[in-house]
C-alpha positions, 0 to 999 in steps of 0.5 A: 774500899772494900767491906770487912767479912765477918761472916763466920761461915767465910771465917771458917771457911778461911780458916780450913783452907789456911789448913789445907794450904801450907804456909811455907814456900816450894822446896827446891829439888835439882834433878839432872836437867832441871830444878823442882820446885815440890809445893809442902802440901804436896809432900808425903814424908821424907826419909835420910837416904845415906847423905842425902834425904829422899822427898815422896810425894803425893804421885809417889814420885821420890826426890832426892836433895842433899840436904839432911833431915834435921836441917828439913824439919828445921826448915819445915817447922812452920808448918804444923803438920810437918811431924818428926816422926823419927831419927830419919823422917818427916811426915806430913800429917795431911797426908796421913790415912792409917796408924797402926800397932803392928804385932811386934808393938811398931807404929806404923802410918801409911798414906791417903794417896800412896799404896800400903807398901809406903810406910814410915814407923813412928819412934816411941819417944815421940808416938805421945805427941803424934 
């Protein structure tokens, strides 16, 4: 039988990738010919697009599934870095690079592996708790 680790550096260590990897399963996503499935690390944000949500991921590829934002986050909610980040999207705050004020006083993020012109507001009812 195999030794119990208890080498705090191998805990740590467990622990990061744990953060790295999110806990939820792949996300469906039909396409014309085929089902997707999009890893959750592997999403960047997803906004409402009339009756449907738009998924980008880390390529900048855009998904589109029938579904709704409030029906995503309540599916996404065990992962903690998935962040509601307004009325109409999602963001996955291990993709996060920047936050910024604009100059009209707007919050805006953009992403590690997307150009600057992927951008998603932060609402100010929830800009505390980001």
């Amino acid at each position: 039988m195999g030794k119990l680790k208890t080498d705090p550096i191998q805990i740590n260590l467990m622990g990061l990738l744990c953060k790295m990897i999110s806990p939820l399963s792949p996300l469906p996503v039909q396409t014309i010919d085929a089902i997707v499935f999009i890893h959750p690390e592997d999403i960047v944000y997803i906004t409402s697009a009339g009756n449907s949500v738009e998924i980008v991921d880390t390529t900048g590829a855009k998904w589109k599934r029938f579904d709704t934002v409030t029906a995503l986050e309540k599916r996404l909610k065990a992962d903690p870095f998935f962040f509601k980040a307004n009325r109409s999207g999602i963001v996955n705050l291990r993709q996060v690079r920047t936050l910024k004020n604009t100059s009209t006083g707007v919050h805006e993020v953009t992403f590690a592996t997307l150009s600057a012109e992927h951008k998603v507001t932060i609402a100010d009812s929830v800009f505390a708790a980001f």
